[in-house]
PDB file of N, CA, C and O in Angstrom:
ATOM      1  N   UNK A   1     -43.050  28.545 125.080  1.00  0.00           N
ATOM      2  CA  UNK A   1     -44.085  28.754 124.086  1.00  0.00           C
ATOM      3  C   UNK A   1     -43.428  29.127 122.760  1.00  0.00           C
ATOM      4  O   UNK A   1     -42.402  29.802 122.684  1.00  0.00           O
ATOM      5  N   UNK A   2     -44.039  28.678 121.817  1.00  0.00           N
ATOM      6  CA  UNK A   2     -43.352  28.589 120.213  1.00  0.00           C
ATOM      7  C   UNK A   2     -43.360  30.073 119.660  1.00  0.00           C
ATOM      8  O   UNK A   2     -43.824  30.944 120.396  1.00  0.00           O
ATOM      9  N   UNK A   3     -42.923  30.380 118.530  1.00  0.00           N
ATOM     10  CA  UNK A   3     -42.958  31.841 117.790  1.00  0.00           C
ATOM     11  C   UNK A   3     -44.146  31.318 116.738  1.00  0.00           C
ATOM     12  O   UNK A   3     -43.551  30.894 115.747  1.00  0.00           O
ATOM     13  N   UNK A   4     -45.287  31.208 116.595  1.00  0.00           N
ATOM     14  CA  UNK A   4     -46.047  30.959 115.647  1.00  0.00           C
ATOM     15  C   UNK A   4     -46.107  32.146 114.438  1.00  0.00           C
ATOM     16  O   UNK A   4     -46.222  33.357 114.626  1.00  0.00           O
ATOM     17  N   UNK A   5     -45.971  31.271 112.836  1.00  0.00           N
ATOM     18  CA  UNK A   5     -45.643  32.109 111.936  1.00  0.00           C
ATOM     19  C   UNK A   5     -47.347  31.953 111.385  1.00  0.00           C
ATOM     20  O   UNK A   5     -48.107  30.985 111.355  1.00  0.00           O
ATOM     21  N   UNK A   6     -47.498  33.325 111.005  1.00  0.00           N
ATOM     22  CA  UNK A   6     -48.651  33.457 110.641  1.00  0.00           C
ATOM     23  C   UNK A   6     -49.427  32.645 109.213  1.00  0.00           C
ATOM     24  O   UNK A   6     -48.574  31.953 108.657  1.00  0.00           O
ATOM     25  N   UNK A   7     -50.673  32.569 108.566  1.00  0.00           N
ATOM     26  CA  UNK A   7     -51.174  31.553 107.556  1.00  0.00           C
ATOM     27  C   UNK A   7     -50.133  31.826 106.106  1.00  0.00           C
ATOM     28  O   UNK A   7     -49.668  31.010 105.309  1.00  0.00           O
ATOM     29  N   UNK A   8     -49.989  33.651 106.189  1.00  0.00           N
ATOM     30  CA  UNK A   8     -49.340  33.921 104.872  1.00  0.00           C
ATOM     31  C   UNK A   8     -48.181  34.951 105.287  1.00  0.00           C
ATOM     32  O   UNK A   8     -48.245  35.938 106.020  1.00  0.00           O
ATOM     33  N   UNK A   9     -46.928  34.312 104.466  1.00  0.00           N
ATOM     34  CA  UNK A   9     -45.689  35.315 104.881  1.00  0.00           C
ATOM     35  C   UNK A   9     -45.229  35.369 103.219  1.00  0.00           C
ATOM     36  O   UNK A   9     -45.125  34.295 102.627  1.00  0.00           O
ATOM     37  N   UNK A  10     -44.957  36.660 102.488  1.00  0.00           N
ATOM     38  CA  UNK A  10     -44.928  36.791 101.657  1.00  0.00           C
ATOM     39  C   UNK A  10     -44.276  38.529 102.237  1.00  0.00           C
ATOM     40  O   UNK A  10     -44.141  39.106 103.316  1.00  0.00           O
ATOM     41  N   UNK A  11     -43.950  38.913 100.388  1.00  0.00           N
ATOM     42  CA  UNK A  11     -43.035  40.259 100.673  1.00  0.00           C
ATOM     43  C   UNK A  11     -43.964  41.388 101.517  1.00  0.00           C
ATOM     44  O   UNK A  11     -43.380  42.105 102.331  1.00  0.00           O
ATOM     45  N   UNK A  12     -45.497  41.546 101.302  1.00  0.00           N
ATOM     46  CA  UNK A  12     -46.389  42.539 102.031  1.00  0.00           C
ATOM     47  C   UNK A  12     -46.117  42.365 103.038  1.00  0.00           C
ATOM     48  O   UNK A  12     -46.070  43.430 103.654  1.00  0.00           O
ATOM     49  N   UNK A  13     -45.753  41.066 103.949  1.00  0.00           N
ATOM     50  CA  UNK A  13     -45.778  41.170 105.271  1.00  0.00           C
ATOM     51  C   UNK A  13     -44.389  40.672 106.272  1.00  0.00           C
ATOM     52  O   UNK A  13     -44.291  40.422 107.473  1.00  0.00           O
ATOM     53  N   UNK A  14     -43.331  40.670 105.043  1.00  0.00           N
ATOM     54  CA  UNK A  14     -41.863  39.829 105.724  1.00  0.00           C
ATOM     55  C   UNK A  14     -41.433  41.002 106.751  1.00  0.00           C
ATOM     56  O   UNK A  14     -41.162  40.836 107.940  1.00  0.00           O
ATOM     57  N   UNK A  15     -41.429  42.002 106.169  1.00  0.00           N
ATOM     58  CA  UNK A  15     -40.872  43.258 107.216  1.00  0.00           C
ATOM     59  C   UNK A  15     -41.654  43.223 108.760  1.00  0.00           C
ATOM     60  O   UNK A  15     -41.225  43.513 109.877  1.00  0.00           O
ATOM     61  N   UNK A  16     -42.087  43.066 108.609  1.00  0.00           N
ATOM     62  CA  UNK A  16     -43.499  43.595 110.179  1.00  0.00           C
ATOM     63  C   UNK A  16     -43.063  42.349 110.639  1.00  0.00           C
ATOM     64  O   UNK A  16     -42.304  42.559 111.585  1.00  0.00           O
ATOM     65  N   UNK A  17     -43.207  40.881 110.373  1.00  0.00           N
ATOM     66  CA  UNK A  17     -43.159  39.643 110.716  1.00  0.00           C
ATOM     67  C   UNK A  17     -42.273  39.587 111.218  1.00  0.00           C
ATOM     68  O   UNK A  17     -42.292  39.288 112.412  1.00  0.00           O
ATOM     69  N   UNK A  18     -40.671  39.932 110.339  1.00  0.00           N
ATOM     70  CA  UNK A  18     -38.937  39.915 111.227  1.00  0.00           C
ATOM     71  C   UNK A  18     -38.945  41.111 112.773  1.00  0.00           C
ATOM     72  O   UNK A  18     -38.252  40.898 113.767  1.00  0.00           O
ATOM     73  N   UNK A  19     -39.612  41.963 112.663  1.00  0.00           N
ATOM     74  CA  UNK A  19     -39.665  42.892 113.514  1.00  0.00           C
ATOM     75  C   UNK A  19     -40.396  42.014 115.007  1.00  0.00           C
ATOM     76  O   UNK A  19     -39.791  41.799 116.057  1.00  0.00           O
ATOM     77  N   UNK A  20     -41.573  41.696 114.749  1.00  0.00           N
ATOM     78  CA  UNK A  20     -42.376  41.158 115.816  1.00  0.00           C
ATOM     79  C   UNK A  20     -41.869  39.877 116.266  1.00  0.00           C
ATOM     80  O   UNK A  20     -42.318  39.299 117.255  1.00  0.00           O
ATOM     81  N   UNK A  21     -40.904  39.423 115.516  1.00  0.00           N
ATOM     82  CA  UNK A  21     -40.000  38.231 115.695  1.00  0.00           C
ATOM     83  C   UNK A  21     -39.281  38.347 116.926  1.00  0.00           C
ATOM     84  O   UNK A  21     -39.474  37.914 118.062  1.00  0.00           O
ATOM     85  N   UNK A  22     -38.333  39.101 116.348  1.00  0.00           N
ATOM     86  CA  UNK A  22     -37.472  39.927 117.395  1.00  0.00           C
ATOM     87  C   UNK A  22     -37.474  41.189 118.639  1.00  0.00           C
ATOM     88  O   UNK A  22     -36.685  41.613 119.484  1.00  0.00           O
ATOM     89  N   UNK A  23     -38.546  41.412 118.280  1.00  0.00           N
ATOM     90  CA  UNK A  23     -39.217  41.643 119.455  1.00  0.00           C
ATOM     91  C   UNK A  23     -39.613  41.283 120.551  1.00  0.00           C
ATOM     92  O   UNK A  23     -39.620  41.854 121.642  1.00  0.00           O
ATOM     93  N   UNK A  24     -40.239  39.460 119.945  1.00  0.00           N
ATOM     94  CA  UNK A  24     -40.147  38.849 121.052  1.00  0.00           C
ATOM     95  C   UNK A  24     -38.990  37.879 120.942  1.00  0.00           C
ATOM     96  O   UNK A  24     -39.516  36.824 120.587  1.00  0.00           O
ATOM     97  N   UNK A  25     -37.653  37.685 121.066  1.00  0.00           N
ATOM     98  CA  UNK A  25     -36.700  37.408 120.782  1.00  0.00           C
ATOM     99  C   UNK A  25     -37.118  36.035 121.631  1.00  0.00           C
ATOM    100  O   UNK A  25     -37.176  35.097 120.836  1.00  0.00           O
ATOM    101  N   UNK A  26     -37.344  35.729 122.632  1.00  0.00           N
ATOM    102  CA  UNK A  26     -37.298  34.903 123.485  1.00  0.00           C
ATOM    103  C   UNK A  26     -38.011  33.513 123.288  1.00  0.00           C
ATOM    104  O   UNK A  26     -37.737  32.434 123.814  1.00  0.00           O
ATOM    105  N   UNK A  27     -39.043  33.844 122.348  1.00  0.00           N
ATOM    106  CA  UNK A  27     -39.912  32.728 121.500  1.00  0.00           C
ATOM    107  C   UNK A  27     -39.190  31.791 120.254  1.00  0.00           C
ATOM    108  O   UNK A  27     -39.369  30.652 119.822  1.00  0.00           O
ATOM    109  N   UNK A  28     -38.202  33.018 119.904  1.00  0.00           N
ATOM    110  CA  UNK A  28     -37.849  32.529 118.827  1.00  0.00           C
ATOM    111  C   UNK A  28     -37.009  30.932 118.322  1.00  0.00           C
ATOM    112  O   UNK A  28     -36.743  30.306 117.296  1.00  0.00           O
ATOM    113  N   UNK A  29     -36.812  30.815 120.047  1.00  0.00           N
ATOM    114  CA  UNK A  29     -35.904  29.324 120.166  1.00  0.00           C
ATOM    115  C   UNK A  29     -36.854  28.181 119.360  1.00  0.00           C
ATOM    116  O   UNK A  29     -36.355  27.233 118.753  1.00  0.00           O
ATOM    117  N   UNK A  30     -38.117  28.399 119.444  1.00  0.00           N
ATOM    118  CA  UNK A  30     -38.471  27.289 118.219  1.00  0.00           C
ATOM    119  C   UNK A  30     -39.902  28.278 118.089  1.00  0.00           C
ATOM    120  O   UNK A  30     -40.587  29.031 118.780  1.00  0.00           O
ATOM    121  N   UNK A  31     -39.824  27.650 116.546  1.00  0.00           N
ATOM    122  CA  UNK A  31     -40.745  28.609 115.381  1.00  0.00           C
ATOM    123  C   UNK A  31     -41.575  27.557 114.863  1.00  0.00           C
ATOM    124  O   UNK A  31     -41.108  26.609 114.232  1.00  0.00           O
ATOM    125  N   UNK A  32     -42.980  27.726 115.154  1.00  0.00           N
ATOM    126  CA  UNK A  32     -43.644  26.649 114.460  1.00  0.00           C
ATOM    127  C   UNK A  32     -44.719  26.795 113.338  1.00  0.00           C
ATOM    128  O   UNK A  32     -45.858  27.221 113.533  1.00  0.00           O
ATOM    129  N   UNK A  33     -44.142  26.330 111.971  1.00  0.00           N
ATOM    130  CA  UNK A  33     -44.758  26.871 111.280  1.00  0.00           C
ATOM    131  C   UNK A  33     -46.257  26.180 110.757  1.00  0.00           C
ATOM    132  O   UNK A  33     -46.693  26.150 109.606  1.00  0.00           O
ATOM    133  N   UNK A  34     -46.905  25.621 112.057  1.00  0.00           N
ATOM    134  CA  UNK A  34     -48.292  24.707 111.279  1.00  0.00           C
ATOM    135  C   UNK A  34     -49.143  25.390 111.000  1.00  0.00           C
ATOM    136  O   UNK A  34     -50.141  24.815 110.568  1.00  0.00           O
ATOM    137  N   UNK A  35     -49.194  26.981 111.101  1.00  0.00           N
ATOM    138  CA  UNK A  35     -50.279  27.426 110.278  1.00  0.00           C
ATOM    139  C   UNK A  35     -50.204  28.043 109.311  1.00  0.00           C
ATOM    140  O   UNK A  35     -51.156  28.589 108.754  1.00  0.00           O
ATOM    141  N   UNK A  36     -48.302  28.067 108.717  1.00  0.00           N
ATOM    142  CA  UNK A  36     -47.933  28.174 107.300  1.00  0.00           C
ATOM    143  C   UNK A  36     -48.886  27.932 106.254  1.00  0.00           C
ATOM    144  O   UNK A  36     -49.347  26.794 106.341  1.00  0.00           O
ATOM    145  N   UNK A  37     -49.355  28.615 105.274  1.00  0.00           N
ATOM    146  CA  UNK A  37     -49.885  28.058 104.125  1.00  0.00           C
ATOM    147  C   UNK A  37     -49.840  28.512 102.865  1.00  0.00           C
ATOM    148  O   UNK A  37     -50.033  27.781 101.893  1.00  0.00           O
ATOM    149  N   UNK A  38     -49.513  30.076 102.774  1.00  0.00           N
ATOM    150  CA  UNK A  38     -49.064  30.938 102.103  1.00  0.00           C
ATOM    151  C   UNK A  38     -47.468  31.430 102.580  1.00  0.00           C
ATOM    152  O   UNK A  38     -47.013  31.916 103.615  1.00  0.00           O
ATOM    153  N   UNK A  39     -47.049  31.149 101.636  1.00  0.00           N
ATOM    154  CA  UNK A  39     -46.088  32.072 101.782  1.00  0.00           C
ATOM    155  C   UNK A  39     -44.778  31.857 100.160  1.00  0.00           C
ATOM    156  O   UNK A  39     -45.247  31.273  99.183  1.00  0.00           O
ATOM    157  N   UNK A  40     -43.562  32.268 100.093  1.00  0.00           N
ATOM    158  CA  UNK A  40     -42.682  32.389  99.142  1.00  0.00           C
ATOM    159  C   UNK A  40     -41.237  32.225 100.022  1.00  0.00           C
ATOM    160  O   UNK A  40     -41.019  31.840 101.171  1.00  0.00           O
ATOM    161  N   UNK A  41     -40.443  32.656  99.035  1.00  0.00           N
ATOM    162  CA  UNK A  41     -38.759  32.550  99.353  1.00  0.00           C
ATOM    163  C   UNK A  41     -38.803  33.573 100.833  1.00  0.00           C
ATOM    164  O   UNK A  41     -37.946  33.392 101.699  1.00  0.00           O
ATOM    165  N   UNK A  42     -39.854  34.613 101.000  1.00  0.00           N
ATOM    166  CA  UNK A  42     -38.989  35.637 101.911  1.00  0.00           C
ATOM    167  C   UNK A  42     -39.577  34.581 103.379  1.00  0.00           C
ATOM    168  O   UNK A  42     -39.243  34.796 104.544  1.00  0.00           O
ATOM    169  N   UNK A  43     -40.189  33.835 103.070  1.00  0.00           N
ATOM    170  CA  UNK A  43     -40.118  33.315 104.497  1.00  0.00           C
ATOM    171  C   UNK A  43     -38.310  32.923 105.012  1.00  0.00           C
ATOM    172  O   UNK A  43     -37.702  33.284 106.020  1.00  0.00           O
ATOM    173  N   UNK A  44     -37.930  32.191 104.025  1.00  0.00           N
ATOM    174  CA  UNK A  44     -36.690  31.817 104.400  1.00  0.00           C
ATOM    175  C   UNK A  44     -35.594  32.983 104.944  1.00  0.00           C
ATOM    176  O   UNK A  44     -34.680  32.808 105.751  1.00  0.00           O
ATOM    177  N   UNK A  45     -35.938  34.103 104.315  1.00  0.00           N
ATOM    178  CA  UNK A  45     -35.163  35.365 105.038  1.00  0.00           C
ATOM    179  C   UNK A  45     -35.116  35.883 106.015  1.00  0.00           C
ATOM    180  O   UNK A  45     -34.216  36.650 106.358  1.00  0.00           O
ATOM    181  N   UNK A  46     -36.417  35.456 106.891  1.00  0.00           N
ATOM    182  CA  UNK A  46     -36.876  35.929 108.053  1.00  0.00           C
ATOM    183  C   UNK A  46     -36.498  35.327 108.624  1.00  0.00           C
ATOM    184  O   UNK A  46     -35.803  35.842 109.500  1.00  0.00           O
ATOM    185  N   UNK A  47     -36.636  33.461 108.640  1.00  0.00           N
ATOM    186  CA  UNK A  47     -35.886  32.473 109.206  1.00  0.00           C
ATOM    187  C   UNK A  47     -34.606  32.864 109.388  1.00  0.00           C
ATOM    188  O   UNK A  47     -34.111  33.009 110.506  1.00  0.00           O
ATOM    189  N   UNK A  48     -34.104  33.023 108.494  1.00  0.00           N
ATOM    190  CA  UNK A  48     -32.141  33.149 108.630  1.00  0.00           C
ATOM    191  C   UNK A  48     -31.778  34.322 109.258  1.00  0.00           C
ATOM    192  O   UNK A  48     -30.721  34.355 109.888  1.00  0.00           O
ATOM    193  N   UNK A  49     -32.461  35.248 109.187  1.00  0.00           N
ATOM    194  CA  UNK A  49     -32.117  36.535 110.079  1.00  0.00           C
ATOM    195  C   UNK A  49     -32.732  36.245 111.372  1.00  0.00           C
ATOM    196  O   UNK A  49     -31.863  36.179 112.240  1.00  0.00           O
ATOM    197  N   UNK A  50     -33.848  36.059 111.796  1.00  0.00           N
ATOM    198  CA  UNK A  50     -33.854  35.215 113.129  1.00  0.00           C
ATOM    199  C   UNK A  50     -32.727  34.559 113.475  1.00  0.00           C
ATOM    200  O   UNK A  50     -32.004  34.993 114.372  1.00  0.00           O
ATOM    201  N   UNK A  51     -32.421  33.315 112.727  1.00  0.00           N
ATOM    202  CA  UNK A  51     -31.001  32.468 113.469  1.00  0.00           C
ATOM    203  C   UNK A  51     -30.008  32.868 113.423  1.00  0.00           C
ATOM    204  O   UNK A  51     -29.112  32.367 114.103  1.00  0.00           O
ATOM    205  N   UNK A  52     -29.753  34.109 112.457  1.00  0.00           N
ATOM    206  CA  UNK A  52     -28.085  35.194 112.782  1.00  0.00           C
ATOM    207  C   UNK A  52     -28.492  36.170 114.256  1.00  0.00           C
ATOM    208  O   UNK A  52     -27.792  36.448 115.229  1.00  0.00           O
ATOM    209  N   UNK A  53     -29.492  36.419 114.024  1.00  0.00           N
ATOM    210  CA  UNK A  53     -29.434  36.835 115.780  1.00  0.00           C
ATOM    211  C   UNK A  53     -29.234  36.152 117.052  1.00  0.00           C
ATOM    212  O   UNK A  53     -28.414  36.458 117.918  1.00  0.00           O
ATOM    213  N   UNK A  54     -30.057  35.213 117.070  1.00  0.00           N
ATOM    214  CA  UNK A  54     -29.916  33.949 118.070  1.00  0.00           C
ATOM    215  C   UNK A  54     -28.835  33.643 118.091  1.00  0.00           C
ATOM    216  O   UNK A  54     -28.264  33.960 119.134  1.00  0.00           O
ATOM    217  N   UNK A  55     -28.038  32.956 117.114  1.00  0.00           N
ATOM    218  CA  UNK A  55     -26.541  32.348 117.311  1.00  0.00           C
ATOM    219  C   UNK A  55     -25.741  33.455 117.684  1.00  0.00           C
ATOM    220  O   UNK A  55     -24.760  33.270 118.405  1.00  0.00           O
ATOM    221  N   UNK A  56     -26.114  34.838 117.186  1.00  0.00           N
ATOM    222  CA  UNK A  56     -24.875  36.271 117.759  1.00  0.00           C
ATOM    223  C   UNK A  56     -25.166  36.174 119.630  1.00  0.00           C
ATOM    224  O   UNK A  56     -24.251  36.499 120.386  1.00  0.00           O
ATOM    225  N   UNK A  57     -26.313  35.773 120.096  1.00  0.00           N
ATOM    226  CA  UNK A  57     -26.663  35.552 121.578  1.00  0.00           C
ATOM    227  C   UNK A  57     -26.085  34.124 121.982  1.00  0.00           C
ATOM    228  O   UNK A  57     -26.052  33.810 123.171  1.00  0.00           O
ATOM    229  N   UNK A  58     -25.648  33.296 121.032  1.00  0.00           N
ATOM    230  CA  UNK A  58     -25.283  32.027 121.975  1.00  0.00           C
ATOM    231  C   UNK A  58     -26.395  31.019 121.761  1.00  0.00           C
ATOM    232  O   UNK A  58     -25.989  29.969 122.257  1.00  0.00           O
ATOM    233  N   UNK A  59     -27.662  30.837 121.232  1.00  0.00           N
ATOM    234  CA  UNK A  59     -28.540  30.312 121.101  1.00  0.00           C
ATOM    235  C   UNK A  59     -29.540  30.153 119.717  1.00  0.00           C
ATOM    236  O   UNK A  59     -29.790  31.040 118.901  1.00  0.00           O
ATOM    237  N   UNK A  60     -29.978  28.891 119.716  1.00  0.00           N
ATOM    238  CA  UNK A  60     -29.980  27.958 118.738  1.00  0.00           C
ATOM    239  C   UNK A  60     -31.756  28.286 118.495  1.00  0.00           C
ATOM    240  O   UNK A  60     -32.525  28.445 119.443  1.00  0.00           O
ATOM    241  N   UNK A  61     -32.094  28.331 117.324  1.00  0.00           N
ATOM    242  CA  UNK A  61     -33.590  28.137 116.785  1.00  0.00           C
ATOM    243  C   UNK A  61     -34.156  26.768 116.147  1.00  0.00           C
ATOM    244  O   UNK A  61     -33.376  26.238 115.356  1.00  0.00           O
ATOM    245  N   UNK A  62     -35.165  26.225 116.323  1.00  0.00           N
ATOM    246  CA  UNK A  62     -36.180  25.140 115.773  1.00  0.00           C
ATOM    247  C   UNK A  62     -37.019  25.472 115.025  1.00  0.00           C
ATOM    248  O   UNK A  62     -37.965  26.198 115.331  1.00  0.00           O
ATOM    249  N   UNK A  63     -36.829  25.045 114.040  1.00  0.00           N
ATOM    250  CA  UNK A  63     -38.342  25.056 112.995  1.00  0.00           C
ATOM    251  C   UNK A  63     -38.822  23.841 113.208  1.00  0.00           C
ATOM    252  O   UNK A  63     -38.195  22.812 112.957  1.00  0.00           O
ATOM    253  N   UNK A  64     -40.012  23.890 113.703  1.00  0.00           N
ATOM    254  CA  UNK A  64     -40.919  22.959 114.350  1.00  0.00           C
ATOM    255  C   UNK A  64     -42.369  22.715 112.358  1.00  0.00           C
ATOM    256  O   UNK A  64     -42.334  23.539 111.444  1.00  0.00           O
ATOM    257  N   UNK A  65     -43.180  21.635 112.352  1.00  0.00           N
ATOM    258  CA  UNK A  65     -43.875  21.881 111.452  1.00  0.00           C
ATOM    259  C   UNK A  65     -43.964  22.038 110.510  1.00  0.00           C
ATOM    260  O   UNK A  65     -45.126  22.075 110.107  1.00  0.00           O
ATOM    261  N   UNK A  66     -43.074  22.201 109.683  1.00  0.00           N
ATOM    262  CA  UNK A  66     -42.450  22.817 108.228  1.00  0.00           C
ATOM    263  C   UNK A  66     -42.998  22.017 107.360  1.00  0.00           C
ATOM    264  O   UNK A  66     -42.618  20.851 107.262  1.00  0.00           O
ATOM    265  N   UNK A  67     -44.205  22.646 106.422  1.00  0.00           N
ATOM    266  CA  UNK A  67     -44.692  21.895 105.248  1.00  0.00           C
ATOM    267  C   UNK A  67     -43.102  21.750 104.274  1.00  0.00           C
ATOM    268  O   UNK A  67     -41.978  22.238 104.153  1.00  0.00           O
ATOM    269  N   UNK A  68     -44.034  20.687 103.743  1.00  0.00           N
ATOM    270  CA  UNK A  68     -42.936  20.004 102.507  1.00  0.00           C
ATOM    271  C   UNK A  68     -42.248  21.499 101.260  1.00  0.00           C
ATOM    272  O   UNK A  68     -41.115  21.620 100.793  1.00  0.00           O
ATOM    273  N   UNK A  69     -43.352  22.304 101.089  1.00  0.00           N
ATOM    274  CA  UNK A  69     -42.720  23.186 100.439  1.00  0.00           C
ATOM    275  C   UNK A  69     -41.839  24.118 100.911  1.00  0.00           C
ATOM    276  O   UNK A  69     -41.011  24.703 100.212  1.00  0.00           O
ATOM    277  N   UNK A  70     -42.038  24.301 102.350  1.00  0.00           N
ATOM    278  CA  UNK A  70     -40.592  25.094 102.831  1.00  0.00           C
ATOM    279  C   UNK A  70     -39.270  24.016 102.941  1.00  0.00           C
ATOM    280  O   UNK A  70     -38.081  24.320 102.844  1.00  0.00           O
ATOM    281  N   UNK A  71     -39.647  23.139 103.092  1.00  0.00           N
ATOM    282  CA  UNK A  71     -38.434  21.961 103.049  1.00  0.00           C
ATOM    283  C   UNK A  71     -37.585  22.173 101.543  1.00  0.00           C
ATOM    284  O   UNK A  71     -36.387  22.361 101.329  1.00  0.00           O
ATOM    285  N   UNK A  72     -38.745  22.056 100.625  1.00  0.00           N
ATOM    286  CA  UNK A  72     -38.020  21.699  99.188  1.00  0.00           C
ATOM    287  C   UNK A  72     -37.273  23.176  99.352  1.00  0.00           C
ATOM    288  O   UNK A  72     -36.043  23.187  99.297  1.00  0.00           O
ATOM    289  N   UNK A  73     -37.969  24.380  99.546  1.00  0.00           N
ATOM    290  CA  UNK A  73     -37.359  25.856  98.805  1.00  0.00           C
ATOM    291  C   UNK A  73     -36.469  26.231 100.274  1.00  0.00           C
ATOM    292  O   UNK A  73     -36.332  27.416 100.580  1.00  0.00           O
ATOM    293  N   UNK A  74     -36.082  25.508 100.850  1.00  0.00           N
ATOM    294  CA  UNK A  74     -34.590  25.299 101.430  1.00  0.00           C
ATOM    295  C   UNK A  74     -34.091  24.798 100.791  1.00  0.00           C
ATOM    296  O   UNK A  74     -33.299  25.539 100.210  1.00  0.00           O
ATOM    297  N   UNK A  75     -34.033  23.580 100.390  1.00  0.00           N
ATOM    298  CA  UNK A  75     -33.261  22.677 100.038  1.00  0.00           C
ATOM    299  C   UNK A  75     -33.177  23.407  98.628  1.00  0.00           C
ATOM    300  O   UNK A  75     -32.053  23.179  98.182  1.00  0.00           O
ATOM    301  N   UNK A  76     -34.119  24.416  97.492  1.00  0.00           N
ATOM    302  CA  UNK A  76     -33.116  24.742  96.566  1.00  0.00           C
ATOM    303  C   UNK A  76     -32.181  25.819  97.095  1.00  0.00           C
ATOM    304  O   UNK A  76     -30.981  25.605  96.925  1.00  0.00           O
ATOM    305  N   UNK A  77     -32.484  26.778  97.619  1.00  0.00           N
ATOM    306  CA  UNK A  77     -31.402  27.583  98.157  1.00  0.00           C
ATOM    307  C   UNK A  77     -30.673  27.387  99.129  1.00  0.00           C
ATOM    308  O   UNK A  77     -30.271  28.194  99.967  1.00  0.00           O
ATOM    309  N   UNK A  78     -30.447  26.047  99.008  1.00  0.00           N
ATOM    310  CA  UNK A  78     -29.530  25.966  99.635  1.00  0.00           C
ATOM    311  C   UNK A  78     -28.918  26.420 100.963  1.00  0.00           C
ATOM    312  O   UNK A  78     -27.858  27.019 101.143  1.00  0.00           O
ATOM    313  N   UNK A  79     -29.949  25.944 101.971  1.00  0.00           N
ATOM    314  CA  UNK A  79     -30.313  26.650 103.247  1.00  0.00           C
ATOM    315  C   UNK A  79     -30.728  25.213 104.175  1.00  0.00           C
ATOM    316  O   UNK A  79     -30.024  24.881 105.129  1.00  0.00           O
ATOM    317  N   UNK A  80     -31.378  24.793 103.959  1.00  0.00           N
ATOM    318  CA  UNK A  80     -32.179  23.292 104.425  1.00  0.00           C
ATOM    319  C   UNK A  80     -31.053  23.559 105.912  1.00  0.00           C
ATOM    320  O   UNK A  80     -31.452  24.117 106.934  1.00  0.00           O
ATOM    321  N   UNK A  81     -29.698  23.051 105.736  1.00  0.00           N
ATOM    322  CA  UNK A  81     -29.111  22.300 106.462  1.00  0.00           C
ATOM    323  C   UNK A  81     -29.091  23.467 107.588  1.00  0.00           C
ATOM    324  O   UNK A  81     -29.530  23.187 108.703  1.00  0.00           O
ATOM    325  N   UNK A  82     -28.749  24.362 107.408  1.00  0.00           N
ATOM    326  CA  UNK A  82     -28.644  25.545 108.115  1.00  0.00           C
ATOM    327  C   UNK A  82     -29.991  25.905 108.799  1.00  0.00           C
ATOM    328  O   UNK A  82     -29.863  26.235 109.978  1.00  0.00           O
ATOM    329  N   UNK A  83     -30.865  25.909 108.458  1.00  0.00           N
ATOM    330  CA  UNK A  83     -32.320  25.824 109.518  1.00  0.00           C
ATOM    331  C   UNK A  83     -32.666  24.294 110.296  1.00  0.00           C
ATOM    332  O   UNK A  83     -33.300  24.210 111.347  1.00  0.00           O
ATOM    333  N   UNK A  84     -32.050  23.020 109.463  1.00  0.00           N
ATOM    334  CA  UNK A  84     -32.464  22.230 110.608  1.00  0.00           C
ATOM    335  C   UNK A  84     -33.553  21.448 109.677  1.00  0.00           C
ATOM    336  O   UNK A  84     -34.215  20.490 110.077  1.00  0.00           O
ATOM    337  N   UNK A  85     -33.624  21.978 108.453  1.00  0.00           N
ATOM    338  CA  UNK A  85     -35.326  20.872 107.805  1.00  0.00           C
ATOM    339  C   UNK A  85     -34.291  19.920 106.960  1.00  0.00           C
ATOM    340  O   UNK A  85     -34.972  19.362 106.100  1.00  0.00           O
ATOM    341  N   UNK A  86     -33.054  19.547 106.865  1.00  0.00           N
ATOM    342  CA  UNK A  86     -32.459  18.813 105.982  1.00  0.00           C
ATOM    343  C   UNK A  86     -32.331  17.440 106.622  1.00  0.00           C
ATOM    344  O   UNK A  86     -31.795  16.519 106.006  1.00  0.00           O
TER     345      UNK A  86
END
């Protein structure tokens, strides 16, 4: 079963979101973001600290779903390839 990211991830709610992430650590192997609709850059932070944990365990994360705007604001910071949307 997927890690579903909630409609809006933005700075009010990146903290609580990385926590409940990893909490359930075990979901995190793929993350699906189709009910993304709100959100900014800190989504991508949550992403990448998710996959520095996973890879410190040996294991790999999916971003499943990824609207076009998390694609592009990887691809400016220069991240894309490293999550898998490149």
């Amino acid at each position: 079963m997927p890690f579903l990211l909630p409609h809006s991830v933005t700075q009010d709610n990146v903290l609580q979101l990385e926590k409940d992430g990893l909490f359930n650590l075990a979901t995190l192997r793929v993350v699906d973001c189709c009910n993304l609709k709100d959100f900014d850059s800190t989504v991508l932070t949550v992403l990448l600290a998710w996959q520095k944990k996973l890879q410190a365990d040996g294991q790999q994360m999916s971003v499943q779903n990824a609207p076009e705007k998390l694609i592009v604001l990887a691809g400016v910071y220069g991240v894309a390839q490293l999550l898998g949307l490149s």
